[in-house]
gemmi code that builds the backbone of each chain (N, CA, C; Angstrom):
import gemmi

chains = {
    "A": [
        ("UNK", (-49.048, 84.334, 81.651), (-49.478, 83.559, 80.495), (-50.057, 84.526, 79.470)),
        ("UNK", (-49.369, 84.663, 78.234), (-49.647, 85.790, 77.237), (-50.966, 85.437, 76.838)),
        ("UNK", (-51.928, 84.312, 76.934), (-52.727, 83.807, 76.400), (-53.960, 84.342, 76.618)),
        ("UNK", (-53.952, 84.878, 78.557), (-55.342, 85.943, 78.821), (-54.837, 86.889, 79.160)),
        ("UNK", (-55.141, 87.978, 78.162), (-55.178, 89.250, 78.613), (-56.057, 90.228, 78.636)),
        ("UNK", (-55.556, 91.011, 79.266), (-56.538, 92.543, 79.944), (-56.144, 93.787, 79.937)),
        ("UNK", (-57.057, 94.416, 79.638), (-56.864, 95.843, 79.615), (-58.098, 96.538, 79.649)),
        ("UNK", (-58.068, 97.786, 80.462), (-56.385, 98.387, 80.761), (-55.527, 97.604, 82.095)),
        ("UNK", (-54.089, 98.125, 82.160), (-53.605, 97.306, 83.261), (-53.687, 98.005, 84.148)),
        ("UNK", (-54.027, 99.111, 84.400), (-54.024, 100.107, 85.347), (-55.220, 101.013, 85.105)),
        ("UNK", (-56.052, 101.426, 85.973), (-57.279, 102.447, 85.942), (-57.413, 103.667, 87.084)),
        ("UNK", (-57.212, 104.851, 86.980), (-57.979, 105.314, 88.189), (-59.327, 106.304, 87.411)),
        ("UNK", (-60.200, 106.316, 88.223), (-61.263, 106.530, 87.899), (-62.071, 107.551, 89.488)),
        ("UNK", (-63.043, 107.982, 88.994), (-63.866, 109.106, 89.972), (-65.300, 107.745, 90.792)),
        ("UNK", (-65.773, 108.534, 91.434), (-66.893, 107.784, 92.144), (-68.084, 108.114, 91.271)),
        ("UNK", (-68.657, 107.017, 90.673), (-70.017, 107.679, 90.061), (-69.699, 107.202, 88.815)),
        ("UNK", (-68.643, 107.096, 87.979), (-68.383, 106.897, 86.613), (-68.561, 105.441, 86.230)),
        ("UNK", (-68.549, 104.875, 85.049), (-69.104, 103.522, 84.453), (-67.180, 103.170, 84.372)),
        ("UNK", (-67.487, 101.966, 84.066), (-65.996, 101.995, 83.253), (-66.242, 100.139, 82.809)),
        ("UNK", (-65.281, 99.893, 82.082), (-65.789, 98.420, 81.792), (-64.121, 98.137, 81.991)),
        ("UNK", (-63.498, 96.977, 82.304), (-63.067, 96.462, 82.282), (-62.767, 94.761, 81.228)),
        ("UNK", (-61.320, 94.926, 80.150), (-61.983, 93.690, 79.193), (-60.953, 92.584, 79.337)),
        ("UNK", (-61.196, 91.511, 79.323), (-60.087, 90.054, 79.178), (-60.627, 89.432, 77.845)),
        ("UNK", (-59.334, 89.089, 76.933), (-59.540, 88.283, 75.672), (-58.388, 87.349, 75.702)),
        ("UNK", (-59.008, 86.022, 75.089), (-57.881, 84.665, 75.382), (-57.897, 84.173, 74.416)),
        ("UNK", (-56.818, 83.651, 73.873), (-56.490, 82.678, 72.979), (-56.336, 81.495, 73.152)),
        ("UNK", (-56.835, 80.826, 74.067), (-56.152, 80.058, 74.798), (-57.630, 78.771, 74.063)),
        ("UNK", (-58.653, 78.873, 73.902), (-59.622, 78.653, 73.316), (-60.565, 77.825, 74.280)),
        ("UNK", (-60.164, 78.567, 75.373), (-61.244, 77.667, 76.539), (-62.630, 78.183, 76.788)),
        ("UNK", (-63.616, 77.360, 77.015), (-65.101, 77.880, 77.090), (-65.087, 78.904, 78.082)),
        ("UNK", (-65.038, 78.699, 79.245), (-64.899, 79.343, 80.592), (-64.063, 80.160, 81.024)),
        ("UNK", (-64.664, 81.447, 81.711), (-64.170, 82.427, 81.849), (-64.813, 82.968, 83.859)),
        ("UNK", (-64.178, 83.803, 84.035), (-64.053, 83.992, 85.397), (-63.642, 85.334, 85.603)),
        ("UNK", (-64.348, 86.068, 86.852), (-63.661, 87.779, 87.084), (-63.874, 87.556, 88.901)),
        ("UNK", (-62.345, 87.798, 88.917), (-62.319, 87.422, 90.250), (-61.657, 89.411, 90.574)),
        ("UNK", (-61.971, 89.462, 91.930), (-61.415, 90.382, 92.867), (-60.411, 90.230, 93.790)),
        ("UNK", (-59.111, 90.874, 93.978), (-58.146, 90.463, 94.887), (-58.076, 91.682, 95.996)),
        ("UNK", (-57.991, 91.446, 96.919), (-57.938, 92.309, 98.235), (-57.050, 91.950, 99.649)),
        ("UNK", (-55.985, 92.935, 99.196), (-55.157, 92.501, 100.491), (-55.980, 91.720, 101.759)),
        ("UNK", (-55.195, 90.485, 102.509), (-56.110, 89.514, 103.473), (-57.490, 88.992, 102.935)),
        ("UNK", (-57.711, 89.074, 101.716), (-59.386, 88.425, 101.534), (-59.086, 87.699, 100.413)),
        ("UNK", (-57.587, 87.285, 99.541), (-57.609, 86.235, 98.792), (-58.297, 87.014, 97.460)),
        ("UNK", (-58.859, 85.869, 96.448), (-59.741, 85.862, 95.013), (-61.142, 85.484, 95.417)),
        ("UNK", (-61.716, 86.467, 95.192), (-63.170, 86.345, 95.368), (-63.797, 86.259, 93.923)),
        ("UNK", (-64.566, 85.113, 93.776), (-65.362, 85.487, 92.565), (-66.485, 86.560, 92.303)),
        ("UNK", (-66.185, 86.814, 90.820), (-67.485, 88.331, 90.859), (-68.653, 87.378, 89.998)),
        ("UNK", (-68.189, 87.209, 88.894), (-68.980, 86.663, 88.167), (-68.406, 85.528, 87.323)),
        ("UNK", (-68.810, 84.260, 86.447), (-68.465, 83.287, 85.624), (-69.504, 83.224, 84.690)),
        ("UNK", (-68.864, 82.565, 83.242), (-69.731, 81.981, 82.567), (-68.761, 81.232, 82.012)),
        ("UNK", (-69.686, 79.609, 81.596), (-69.074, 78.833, 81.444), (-69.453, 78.103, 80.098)),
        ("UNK", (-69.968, 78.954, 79.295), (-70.281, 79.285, 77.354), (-71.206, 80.990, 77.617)),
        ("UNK", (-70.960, 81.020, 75.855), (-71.158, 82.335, 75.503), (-72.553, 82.524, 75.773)),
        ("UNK", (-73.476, 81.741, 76.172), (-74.784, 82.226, 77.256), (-75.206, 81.820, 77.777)),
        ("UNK", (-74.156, 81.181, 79.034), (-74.255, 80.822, 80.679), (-73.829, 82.473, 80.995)),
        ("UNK", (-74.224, 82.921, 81.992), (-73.640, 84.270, 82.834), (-73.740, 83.671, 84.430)),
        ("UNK", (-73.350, 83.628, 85.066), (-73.909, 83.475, 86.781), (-72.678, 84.217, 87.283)),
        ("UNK", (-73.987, 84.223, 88.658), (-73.384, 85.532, 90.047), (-72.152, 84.832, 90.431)),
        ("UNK", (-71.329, 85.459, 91.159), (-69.613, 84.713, 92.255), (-71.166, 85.251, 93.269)),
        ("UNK", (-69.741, 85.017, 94.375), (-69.950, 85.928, 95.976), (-70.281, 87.422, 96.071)),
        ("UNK", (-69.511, 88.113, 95.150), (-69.608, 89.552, 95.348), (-69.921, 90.141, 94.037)),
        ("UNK", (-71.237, 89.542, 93.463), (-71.660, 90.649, 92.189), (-72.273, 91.709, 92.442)),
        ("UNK", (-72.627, 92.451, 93.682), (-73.097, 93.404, 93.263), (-72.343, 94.714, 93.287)),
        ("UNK", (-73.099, 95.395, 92.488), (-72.070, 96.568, 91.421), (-71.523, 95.999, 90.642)),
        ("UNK", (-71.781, 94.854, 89.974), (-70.540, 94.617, 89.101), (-71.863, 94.363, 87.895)),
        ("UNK", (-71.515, 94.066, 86.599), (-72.265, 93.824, 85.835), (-71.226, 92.970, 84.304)),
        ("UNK", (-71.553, 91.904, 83.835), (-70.764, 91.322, 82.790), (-71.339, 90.950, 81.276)),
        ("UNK", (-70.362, 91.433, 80.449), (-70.737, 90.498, 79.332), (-70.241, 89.497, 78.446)),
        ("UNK", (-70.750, 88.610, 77.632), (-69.543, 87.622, 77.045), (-70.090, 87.158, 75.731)),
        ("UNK", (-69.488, 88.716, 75.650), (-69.782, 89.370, 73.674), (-69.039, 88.165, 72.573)),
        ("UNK", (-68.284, 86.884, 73.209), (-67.624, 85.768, 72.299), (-67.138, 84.996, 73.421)),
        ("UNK", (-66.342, 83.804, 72.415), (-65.664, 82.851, 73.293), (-64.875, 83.349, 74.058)),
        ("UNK", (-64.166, 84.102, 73.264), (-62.698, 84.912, 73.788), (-62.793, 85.467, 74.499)),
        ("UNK", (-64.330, 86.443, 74.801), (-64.638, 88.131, 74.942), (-65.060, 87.762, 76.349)),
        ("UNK", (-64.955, 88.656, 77.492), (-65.442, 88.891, 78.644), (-65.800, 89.677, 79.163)),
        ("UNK", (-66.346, 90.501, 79.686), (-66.234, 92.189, 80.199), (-66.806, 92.350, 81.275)),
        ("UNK", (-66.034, 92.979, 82.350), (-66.415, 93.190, 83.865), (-67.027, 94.860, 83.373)),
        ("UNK", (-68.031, 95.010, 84.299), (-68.504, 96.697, 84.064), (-68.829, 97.095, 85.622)),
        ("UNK", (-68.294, 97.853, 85.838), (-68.875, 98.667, 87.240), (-69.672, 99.965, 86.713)),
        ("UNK", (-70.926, 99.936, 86.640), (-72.096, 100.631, 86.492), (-71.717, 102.087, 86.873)),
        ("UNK", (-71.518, 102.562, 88.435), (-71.288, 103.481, 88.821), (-70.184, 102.834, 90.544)),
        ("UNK", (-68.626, 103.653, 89.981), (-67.462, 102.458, 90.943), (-67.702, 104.145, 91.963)),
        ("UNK", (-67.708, 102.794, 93.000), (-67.554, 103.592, 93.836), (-66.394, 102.991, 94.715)),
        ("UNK", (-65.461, 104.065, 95.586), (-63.901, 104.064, 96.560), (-63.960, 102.286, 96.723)),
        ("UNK", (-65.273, 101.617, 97.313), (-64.519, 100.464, 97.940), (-64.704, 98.978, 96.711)),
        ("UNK", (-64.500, 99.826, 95.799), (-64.183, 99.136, 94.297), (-62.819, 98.784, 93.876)),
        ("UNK", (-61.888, 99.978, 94.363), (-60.689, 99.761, 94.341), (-59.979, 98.436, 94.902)),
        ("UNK", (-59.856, 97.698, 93.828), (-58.843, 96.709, 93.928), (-58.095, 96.014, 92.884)),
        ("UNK", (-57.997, 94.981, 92.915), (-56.634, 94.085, 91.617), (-57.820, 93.269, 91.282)),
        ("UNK", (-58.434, 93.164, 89.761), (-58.986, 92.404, 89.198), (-58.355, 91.650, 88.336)),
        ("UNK", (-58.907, 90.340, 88.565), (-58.216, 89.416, 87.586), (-59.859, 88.650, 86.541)),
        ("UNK", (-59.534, 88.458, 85.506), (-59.856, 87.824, 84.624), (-58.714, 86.233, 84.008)),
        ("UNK", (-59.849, 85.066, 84.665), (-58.982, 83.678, 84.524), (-60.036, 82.981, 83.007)),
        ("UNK", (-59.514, 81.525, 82.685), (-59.969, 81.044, 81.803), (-60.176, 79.399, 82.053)),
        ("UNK", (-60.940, 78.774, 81.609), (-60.498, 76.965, 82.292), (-61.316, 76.683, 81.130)),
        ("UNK", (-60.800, 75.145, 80.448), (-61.399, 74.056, 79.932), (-62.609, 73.675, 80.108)),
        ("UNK", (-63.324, 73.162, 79.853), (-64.639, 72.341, 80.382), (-64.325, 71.229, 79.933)),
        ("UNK", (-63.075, 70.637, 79.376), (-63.351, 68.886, 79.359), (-62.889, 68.335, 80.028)),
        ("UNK", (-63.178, 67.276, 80.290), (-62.441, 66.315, 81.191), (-62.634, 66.920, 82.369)),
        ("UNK", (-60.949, 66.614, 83.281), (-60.383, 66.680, 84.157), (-59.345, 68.270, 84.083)),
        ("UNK", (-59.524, 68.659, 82.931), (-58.590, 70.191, 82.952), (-59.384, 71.103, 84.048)),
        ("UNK", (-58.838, 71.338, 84.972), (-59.934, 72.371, 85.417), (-59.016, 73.801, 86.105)),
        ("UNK", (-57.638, 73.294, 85.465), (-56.461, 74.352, 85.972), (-57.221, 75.927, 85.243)),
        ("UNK", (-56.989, 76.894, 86.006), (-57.417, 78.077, 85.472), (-56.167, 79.008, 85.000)),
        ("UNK", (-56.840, 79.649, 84.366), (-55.481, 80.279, 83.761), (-55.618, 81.823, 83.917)),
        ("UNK", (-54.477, 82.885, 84.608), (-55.242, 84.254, 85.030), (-54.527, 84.900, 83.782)),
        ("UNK", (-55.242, 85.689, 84.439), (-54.845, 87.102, 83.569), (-53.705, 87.847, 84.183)),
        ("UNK", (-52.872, 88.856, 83.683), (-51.865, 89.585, 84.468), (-52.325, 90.807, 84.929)),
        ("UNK", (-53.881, 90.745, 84.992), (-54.620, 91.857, 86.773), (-54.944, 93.127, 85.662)),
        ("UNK", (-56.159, 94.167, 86.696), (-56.116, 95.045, 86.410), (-56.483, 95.748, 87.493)),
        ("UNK", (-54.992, 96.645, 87.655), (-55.151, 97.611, 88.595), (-56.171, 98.477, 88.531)),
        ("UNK", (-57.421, 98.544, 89.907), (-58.550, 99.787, 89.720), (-58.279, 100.727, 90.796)),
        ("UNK", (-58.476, 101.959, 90.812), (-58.099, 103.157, 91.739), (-59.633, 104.069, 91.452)),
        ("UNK", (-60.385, 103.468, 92.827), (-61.784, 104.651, 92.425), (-61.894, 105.130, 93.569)),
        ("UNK", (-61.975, 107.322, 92.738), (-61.427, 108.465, 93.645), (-62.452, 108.589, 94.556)),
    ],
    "B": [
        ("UNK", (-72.580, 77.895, 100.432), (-71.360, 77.034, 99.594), (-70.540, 76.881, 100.601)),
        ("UNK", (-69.295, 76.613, 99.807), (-68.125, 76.152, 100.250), (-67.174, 76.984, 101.233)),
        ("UNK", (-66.788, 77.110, 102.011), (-65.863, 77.983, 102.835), (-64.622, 77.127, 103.115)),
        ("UNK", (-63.267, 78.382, 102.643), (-61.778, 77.700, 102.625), (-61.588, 78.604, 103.687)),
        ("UNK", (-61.247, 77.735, 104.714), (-59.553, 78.403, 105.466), (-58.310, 78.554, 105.221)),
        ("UNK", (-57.389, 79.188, 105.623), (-56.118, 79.112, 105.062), (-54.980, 79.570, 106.444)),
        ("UNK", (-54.347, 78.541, 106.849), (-53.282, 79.552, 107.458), (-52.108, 78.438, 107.700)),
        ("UNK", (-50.963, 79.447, 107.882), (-50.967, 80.866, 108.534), (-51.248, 81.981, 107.622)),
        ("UNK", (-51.066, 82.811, 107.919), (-51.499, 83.883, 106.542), (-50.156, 84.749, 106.234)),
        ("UNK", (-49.101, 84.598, 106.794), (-47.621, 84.645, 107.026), (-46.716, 83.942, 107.452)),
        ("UNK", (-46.000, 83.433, 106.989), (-44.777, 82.500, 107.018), (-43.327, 82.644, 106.958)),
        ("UNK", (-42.716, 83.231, 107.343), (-41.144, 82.881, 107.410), (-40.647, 81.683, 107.661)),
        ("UNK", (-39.021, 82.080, 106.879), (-38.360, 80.456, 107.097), (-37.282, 80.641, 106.581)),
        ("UNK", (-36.204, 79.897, 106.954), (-34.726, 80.185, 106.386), (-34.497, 79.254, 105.272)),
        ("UNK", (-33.931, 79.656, 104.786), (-34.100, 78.920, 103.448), (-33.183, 77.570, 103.654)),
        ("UNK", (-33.412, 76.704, 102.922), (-33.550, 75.453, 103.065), (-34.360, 74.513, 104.029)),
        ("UNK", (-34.913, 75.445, 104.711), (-35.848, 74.894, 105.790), (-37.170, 74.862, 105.045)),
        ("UNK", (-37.935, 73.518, 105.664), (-39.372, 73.422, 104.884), (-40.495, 74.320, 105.457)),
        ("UNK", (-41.601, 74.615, 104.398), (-42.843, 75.446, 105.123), (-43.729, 74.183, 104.605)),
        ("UNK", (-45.253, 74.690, 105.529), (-45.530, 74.106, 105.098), (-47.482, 74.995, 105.534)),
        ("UNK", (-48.188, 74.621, 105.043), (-49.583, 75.722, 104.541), (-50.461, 74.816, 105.220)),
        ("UNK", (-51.416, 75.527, 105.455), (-52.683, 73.979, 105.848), (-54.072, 75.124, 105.098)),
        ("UNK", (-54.834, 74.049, 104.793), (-56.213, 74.642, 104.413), (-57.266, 73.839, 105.121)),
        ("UNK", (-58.465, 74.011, 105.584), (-59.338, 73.371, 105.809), (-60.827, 73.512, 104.445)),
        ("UNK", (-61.730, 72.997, 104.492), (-62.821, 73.323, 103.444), (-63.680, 72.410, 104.488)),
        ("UNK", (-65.253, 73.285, 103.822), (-66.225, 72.676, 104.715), (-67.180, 71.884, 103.547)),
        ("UNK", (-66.969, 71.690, 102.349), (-67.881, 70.949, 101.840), (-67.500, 69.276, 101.447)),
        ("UNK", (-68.426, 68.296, 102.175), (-67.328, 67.567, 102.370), (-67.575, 66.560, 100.225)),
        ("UNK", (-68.487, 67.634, 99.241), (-68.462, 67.110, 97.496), (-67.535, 67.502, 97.247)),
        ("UNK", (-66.431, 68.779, 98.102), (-65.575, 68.926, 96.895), (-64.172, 67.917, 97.123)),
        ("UNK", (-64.157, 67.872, 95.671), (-63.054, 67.219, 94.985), (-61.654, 67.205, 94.296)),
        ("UNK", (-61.779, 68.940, 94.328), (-60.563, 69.314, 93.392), (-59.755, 70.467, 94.397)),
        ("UNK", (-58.455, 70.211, 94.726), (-57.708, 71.364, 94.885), (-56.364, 71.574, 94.730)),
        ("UNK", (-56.463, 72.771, 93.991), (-55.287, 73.112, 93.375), (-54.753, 74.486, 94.175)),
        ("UNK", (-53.482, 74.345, 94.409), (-52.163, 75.394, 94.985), (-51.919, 76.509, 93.953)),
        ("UNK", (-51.919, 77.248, 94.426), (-51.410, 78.733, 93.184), (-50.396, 79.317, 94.165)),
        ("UNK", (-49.541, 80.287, 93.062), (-48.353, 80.656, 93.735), (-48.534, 81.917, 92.849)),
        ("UNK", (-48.540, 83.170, 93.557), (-48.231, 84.675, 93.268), (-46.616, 85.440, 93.501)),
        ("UNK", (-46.432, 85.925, 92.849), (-45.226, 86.532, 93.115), (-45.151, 87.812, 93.303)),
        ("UNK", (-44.383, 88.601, 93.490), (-44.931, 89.835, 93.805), (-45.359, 90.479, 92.360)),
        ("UNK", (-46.276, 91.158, 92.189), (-47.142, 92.430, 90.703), (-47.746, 91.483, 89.689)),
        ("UNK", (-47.535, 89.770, 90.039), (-47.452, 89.034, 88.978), (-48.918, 88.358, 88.869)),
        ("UNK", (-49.003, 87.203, 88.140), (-50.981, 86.968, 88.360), (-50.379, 85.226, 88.914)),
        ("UNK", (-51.561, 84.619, 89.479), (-51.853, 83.626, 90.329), (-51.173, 82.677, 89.305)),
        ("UNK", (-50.535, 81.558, 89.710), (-50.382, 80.476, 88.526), (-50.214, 79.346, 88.889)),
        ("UNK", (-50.510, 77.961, 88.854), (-51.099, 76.449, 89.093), (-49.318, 75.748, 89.263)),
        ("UNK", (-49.105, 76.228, 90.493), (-48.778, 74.985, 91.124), (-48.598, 73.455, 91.294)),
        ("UNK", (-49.469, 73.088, 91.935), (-50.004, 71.810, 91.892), (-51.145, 71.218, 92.292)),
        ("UNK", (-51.623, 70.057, 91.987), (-53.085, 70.277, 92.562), (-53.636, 68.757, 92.663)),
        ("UNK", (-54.531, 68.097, 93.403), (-54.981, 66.570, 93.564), (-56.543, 66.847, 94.024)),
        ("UNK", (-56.902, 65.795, 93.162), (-58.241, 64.984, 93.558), (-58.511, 64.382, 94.489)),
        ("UNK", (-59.568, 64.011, 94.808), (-59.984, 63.341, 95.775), (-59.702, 61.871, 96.014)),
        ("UNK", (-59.683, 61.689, 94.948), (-58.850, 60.120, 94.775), (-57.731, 59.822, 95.532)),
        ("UNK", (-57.118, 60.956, 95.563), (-55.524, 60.526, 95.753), (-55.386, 61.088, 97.300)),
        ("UNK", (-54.091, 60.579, 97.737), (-53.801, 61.256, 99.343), (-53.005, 62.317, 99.395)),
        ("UNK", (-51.892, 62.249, 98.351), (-50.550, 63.086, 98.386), (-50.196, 63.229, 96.657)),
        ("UNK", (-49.558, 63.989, 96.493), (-48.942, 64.174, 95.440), (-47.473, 65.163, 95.231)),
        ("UNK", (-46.344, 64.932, 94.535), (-45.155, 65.318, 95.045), (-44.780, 65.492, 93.225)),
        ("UNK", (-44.517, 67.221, 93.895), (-43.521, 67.373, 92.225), (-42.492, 68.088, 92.651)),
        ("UNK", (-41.024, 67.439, 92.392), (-39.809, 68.018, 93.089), (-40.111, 68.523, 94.634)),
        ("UNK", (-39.579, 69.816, 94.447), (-39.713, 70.120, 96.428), (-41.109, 70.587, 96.885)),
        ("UNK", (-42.329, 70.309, 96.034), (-43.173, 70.674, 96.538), (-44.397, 69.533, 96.518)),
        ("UNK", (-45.282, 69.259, 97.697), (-46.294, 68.162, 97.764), (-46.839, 68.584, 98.054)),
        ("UNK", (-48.459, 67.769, 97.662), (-49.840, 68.315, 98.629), (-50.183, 67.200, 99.375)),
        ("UNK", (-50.817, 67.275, 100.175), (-51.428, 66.047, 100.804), (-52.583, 66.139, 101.739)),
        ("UNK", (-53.657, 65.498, 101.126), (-55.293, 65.854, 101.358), (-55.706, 64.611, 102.782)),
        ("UNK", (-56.901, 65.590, 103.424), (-57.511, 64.240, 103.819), (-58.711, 64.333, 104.196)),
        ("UNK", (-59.410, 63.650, 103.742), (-60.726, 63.839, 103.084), (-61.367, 63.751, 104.131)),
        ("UNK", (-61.249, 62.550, 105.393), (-62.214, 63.085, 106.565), (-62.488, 63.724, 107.573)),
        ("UNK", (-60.930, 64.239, 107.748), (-60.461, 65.900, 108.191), (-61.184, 67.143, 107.491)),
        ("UNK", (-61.064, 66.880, 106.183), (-61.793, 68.261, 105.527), (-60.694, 69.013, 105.454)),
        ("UNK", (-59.396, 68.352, 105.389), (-57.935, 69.306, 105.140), (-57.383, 69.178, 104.127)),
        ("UNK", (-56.394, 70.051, 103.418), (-55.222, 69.782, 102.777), (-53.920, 70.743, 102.896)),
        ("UNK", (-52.843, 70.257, 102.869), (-51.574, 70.665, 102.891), (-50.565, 71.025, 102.080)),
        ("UNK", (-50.237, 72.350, 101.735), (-48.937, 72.191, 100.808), (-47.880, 72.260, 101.809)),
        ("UNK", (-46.761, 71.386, 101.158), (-45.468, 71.325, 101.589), (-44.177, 71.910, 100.641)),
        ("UNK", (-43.532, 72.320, 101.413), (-42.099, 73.143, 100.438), (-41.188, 72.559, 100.931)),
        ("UNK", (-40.238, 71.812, 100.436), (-38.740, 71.342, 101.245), (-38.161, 71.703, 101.054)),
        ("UNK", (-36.601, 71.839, 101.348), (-35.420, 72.493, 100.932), (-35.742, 74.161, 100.330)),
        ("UNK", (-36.142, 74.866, 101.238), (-36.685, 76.355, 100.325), (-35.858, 76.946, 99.695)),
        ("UNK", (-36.175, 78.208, 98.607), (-35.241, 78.883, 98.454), (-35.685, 80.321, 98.307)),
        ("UNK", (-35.129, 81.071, 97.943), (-35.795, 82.371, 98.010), (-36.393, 82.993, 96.490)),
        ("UNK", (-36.764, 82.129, 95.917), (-37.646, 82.380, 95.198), (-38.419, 81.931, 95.575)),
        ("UNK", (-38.503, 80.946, 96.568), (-40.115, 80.461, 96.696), (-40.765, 81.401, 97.372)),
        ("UNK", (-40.271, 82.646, 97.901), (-40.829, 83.555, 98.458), (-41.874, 84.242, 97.639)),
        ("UNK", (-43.369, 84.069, 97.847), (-44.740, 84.658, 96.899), (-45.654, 84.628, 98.234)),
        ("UNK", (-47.079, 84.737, 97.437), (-48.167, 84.407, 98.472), (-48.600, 83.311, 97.395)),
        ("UNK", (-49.092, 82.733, 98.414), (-49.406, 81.049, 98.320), (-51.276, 80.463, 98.347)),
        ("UNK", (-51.629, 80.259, 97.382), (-54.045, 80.361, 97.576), (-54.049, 78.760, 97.493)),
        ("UNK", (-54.881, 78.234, 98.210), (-55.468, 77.117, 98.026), (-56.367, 77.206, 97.484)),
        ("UNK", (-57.304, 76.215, 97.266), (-58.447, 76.423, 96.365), (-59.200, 75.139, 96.604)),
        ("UNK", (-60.728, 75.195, 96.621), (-61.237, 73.912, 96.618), (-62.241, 73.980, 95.941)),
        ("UNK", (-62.763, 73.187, 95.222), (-63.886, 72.895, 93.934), (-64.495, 71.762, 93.947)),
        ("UNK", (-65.693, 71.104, 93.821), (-66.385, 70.339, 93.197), (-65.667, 70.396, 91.287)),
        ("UNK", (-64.920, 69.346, 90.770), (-64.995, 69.869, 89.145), (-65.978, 69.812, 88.467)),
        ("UNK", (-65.523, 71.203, 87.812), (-66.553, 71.211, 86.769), (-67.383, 72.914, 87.115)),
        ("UNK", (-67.669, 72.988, 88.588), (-67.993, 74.131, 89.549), (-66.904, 74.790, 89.318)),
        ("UNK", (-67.521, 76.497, 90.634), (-66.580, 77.425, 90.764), (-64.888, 76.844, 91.602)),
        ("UNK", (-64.163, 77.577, 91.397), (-63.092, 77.468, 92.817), (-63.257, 78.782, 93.985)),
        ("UNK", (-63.781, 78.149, 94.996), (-63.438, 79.163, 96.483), (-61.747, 78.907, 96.694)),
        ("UNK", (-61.636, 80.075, 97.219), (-60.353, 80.430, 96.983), (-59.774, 80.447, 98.559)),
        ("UNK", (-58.924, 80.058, 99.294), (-58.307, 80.593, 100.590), (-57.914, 81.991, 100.670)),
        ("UNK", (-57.635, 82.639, 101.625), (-57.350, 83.684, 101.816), (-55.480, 84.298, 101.889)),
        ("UNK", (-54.777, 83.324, 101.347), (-53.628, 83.042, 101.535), (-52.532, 83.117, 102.152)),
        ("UNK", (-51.716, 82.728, 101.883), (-50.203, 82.954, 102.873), (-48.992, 83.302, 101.989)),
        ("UNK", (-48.808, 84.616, 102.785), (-47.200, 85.037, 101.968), (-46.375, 84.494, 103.483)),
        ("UNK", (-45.331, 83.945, 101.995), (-44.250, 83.291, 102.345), (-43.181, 84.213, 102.178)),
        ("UNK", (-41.918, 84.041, 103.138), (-41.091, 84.606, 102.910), (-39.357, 83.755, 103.136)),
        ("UNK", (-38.926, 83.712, 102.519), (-37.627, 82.557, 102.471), (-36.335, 83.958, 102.863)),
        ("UNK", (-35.664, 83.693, 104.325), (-34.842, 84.439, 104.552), (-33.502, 83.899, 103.481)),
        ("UNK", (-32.534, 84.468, 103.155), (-31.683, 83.946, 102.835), (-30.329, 83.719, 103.550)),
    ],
}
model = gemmi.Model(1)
for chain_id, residues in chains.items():
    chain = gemmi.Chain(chain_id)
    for i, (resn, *xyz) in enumerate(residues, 1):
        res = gemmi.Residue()
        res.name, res.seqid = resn, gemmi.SeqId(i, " ")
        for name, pos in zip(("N", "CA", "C"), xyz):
            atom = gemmi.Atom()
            atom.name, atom.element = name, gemmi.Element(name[0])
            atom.pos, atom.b_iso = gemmi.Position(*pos), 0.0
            res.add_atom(atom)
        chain.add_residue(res)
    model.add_chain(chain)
structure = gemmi.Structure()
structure.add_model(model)
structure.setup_entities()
């Protein structure tokens, strides 16, 4: 879906270094989402916000850090990534009205930390 | 919170033959779950999905079908083909809340 995207699509990076990770949507939905994918462990949530100043924790925020500089704007940050950081991040998007609650992903961002 | 099961977590099947997924969830508020289908390098994308309201729901060869005092739900595939070959996430939500996610099942449709 051209509507959320991310970049970069691919990262490798050292142990110790910052790096931010960004998703921007057109799609014009309040809610935003940074999930983690890991071979056998599925989408784990990292973090959500569900307007531009709600922020809350997923399951696995720590090391992770976010901001949500606009509607559109999202940003995953790993402070200092360390090896078991490496994985497929996705950045999704959802409605808040009604009954929409389909999410919409992003097309991933490959992380590689040395 | 909420904890999804998911299995099998691998599936084969000859194509035209049906698969079929099971999930369990332990919260017995949530209300919403929706099926995602991955393909291979590609990102997660909405399937199909039912409320709590409902028991089953059927779009072409694919249905879900929930049951609420089990704490289960089911996707079904009929007639496969080999595109339906992806990995396969359940998902369960309270709406409005996060989605916990299953741990999923790649499918594989022999041809």
């Amino acid at each position: 879906d051209a509507d959320v995207t991310q970049t970069p699509r691919n990262r490798i990076t050292k142990t110790g270094k910052r790096i931010m990770l960004e998703c921007s949507q057109t799609k014009g939905h309040d809610r935003m989402y940074w999930y983690r994918q890991d071979p056998g462990l599925g989408l784990r949530l990292i973090y959500y916000s569900f307007d531009v100043k709600d922020i809350n924790k997923g399951e696995i925020s720590d090391g992770y850090s976010v901001s949500r500089q606009a509607q559109a704007k999202f940003s995953l940050s790993l402070e200092s990534a360390i090896p078991n950081q490496t994985a497929l991040y996705f950045c999704a998007t959802s409605a808040a009205r009604g009954f929409q609650e389909t999410q919409y992903f992003g097309p991933g961002t490959r992380l590689l930390v040395l | 919170g909420e904890n999804v099961e998911q299995h099998p977590s691998t599936l084969s099947v000859q194509e035209g033959d049906s698969a079929v997924i099971k999930c369990t969830y332990s919260d017995s508020a949530s209300n919403y779950f929706p099926w995602y289908k991955q393909e291979l390098g590609k990102r997660p994308q909405l399937i199909i999905d039912i409320r709590s309201n409902v028991g089953e729901k059927k779009d072409q060869r694919i249905a879900v079908t929930l049951n609420k005092t089990a704490k289960h739900f089911s996707l079904h595939i009929t007639e496969t083909q080999p595109e339906d070959s992806a990995v396969y996430f359940c998902a369960a939500s309270m709406i409005g809340n996060q989605f916990y996610f299953g741990t999923g099942t790649s499918l594989t449709v022999i041809p």
